[in-house]
N, C-alpha and C positions, 0 to 999 in steps of 0.2 A: 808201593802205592804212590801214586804222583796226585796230589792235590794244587789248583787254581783256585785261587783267592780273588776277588774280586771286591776291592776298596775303594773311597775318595782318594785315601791317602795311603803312603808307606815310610813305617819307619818315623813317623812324629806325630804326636796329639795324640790322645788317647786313643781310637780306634787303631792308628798304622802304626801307634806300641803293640798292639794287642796284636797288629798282623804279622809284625816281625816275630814277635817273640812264639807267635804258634808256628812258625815257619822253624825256628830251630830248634823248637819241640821235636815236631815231623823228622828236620835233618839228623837229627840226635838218633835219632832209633831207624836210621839208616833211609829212609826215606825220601822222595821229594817234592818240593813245594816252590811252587811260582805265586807270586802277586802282580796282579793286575791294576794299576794306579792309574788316578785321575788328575791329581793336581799338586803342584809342587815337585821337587826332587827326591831323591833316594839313595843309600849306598848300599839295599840290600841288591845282590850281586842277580840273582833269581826275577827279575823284576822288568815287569812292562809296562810302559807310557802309555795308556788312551790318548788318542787324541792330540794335539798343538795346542801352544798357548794361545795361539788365533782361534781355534775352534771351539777352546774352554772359554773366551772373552765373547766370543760369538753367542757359544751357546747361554751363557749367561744374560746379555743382552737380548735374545730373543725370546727367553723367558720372563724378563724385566715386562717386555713391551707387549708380547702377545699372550700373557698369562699361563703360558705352558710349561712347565719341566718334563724333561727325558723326550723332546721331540724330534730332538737336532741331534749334531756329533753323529752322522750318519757315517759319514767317514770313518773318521776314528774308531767307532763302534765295529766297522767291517774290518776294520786292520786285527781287532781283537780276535774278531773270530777265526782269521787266517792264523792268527798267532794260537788258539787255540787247537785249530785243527793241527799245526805243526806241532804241538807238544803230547795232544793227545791224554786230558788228565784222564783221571779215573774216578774223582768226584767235584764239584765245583761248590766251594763256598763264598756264597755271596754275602756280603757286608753292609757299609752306609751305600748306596746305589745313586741317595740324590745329591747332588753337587755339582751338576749341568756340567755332566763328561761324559754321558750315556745316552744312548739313543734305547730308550725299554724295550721298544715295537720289534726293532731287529734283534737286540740281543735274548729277548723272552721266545721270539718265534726261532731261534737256533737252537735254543735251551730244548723248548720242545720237542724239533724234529730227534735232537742226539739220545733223549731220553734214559741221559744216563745224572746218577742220582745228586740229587743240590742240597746244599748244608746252609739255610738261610739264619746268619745269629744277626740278630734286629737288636740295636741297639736306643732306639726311639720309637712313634709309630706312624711314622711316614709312610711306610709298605701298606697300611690297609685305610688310608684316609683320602681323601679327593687332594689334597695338597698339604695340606699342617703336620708339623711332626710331632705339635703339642697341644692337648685340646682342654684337660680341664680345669686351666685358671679362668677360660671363657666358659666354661660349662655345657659344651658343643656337643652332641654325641650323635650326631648326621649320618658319620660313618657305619655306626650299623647299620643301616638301611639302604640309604643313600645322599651322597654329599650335593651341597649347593647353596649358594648362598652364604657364602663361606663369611662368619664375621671376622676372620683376620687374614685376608685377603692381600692386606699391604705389610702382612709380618712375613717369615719364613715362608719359604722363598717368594719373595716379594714380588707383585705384581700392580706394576704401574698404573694401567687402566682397565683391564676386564676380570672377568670373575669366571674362569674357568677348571671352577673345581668340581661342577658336577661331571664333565667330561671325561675329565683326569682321572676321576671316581671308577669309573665304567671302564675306560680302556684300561687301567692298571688292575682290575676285577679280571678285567677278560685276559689280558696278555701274562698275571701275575698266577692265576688256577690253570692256564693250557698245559702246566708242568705236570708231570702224574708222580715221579719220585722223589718228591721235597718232603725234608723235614726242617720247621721252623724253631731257631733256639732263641728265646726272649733272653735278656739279663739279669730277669731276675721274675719272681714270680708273681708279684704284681702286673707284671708288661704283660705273662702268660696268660692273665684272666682277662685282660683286657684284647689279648690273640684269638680268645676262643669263641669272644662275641662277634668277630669280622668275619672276613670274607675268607679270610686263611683257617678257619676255624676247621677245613676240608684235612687238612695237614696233621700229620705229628707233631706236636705240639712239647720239647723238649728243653727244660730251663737249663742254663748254665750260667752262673755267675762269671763277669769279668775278675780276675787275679791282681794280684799288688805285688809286683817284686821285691819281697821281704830281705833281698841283700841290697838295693839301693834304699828304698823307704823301711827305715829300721831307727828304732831310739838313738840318739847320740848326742852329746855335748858339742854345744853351740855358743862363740861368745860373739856374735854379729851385731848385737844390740847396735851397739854403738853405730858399725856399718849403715843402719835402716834409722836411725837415727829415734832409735826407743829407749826409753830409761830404763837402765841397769834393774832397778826397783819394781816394773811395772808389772802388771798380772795381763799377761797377752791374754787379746781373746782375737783369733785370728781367722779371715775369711778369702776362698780363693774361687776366681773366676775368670774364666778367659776373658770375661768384658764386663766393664761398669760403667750402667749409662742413668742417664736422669728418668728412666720411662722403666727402668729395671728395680723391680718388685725388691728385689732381694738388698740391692743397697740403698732402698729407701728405707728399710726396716732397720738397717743397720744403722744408719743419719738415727733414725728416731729413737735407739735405746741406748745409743753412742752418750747421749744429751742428758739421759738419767744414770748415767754409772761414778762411782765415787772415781775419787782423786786417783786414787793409787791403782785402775783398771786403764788399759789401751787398746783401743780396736787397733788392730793391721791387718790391710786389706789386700791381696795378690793378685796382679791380674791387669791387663791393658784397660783405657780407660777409652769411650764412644765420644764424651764432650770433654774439652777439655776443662776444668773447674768442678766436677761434678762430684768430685770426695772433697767433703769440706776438710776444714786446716787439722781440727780435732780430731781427723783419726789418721792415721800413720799409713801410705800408700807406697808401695814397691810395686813397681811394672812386671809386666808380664815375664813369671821365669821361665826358661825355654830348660834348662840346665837340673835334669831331675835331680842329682844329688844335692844340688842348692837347695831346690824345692825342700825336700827332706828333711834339710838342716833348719828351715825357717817352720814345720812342722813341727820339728823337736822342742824347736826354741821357744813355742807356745804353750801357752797353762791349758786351753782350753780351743777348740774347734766348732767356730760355728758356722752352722751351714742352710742360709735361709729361703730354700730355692723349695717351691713349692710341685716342680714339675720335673723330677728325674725317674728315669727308666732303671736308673742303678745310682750314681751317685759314686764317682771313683774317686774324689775326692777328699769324702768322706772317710773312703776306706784307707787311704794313702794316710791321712793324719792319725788314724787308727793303730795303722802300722807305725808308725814313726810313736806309738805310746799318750798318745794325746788323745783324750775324750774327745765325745763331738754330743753335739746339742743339736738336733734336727727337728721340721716340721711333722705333726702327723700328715701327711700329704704324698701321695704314689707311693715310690717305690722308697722313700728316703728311712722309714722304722728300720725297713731290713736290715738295712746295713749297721745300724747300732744295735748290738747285742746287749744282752743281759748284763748290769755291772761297767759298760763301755764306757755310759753318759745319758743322757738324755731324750724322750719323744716329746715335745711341747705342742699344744694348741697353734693351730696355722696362724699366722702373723697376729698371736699374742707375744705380744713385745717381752710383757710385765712375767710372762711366764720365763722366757728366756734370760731374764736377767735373775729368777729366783733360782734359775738350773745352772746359770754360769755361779751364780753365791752358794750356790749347796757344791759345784767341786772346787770352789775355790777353800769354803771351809776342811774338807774333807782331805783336799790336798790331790795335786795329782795321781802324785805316787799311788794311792788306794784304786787309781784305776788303770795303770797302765798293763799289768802284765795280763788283767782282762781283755783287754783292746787287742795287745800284740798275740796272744791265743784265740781270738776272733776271729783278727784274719787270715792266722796258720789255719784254723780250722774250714772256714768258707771260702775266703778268697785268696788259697795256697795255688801259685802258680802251678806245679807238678802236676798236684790232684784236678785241676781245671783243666788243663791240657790234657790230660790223660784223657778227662769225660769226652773233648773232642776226638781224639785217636781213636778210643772207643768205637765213636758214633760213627767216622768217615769205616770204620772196618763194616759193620752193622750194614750202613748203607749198600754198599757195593760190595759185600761176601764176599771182600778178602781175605 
């Protein structure tokens, strides 16, 4: 069986972990697998560029200005399909798609003519919205129907001056259902309830949880304190995001329960920062880790995980700290209860503060220890790399009766 992938990325950031590693799932059991990338570089060996960095700066820019994604990259998008006819998969699985390196119109009307079977895992809900990948911190639900009017218009993916999301709504309806042998996998089963009210609702409709490589993200002794410049003493209570900015919900919540915690507690927060000053002094900041074993170790090395993000489809994060034996304390909000099990940590009230600090005091009494080996049997049990990949292998045999 030869399977096509088709990503933003390969081989870095959550998604193009998630590509490589089903990639040498497939290779493992003799198999083949190409990725298809958009942005940034790669060492996976099997692996094709969309596109220039001229055409990704382009298309990005003419998304900025005339309010459109996936209209451009006309180019690039034709080179892929050359490149596909030349390898000839036998199923194509499609990924993150927006990140202005795709042209939708050409590569949905290829899809259709080949009519051979597509494995769409959605890992946001970009695919059935006029433009947003997040809708309900605004409370927007347009997309059943139809979109327009969009009130966040200047967020993801940003658009300078027009409001072209009823359009986007429509041509991505029409060019996203021309497909006949799709089956759509959400992250998680929250995202699937929210699949079966769109427009893809026409689809198979089949969840798979994202996986945590339980030999890099695994419990272990850490003495880095000192490194991050945290006291020997302190009760981490520790938070991670690709980006913390002043207009982001989630480290304002943290600023504000940072301010009622005793003496002998530390927020540490992981992650690139949008403005510069925007973690005040009182809580402890480490830049973006790129270095997952690192990551891991600064997982271990906390009492407690919290995670105050009101709008995840999955939440890998959470399950990474999980793995590594550390509770986590989450929103009741999307898809975020899933991830913490029974015994793990915590479900609190959406941005009650006073709640999250009575959940970080009840495991700080209790003691980690009482909850790690629930955590790491958590994620052996739901998000075991093996048994995930397998459900995809699975599903590409299914597809295409091989």
């Amino acid at each position: 069986m030869k399977v096509l992938q088709i990503n933003s990325v390969c081989g870095y950031g959550s998604t193009g972990r998630s590509a490589t590693e089903l990639a040498h799932a497939l290779l493992a059991q003799g198999d083949e697998c190409y990725v298809a990338y958009g942005q940034g570089t790669t060492t996976y060996k099997n692996s094709f560029k969309i596109g220039t960095k001229i055409e990704n700066h382009l298309h990005n820019a003419c998304s900025r200005l005339f309010g459109k994604q996936g209209y451009y990259t006309k180019n690039g998008t034709s080179r892929l399909i050359r490149f596909i006819q030349e390898i000839q998969p036998d199923v194509f699985h499609l990924c993150n798609l927006h990140g202005n390196y795709l042209n939708l119109e050409v590569l949905f009307e290829y899809l259709a003519k080949t009519n051979k079977p597509i494995v769409w895992t959605l890992h946001d809900c970009w695919a059935f919205t006029g433009k947003c990948s997040h809708y309900t911190a605004i409370g927007c639900y347009k997309w059943q129907t139809q979109c327009n009017h969009c009130p966040q218009v200047k967020e993801y993916p940003p658009s300078l001056f027009f409001d072209r999301s009823e359009q986007m709504f429509t041509d991505k309806k029409n060019w996203f259902t021309a497909v006949k042998n799709m089956t759509i996998v959400p992250v998680s089963h929250w995202l699937a309830g929210e699949v079966k009210q769109s427009f893809l609702a026409k689809y198979p409709v089949v969840p798979i949880y994202n996986w945590i490589d339980q030999k890099v993200f695994k419990p272990s002794h850490s003495n880095d304190r000192k490194q991050y410049g945290i006291d020997r003493d302190a009760f981490i209570i520790l938070g991670v995001s690709a980006g913390w900015g002043k207009d982001n919900g989630k480290l304002h919540d943290f600023i504000k329960f940072s301010k009622m915690l005793p003496y002998d507690m530390q927020v540490v927060l992981v992650g690139g920062t949008k403005e510069p000053g925007c973690i005040p002094g009182n809580i402890v900041h480490i830049p973006y880790v790129h270095e997952t074993r690192e990551l891991a170790k600064i997982y271990s090395m906390a009492d407690v995980y919290v995670h105050l993000s009101t709008e995840d489809t999955f939440g890998k994060v959470t399950a990474e700290a999980l793995a590594c034996g550390t509770p986590a304390i989450v929103y009741n909000s999307t898809a975020c209860p899933e991830v913490v099990g029974e015994g793990c940590g915590f479900v609190v009230e959406k941005r009650n503060v006073k709640q999250v600090i009575q959940a970080i005091s009840n495991i700080k009494l209790a003691g980690k220890q009482a909850f790690s080996s629930k955590c790491t049997a958590f994620v052996s049990e739901h998000f075991n790399y093996q048994k995930n990949t397998v459900e995809y292998l699975k599903l590409y045999k299914k597809v295409s009766n091989i």
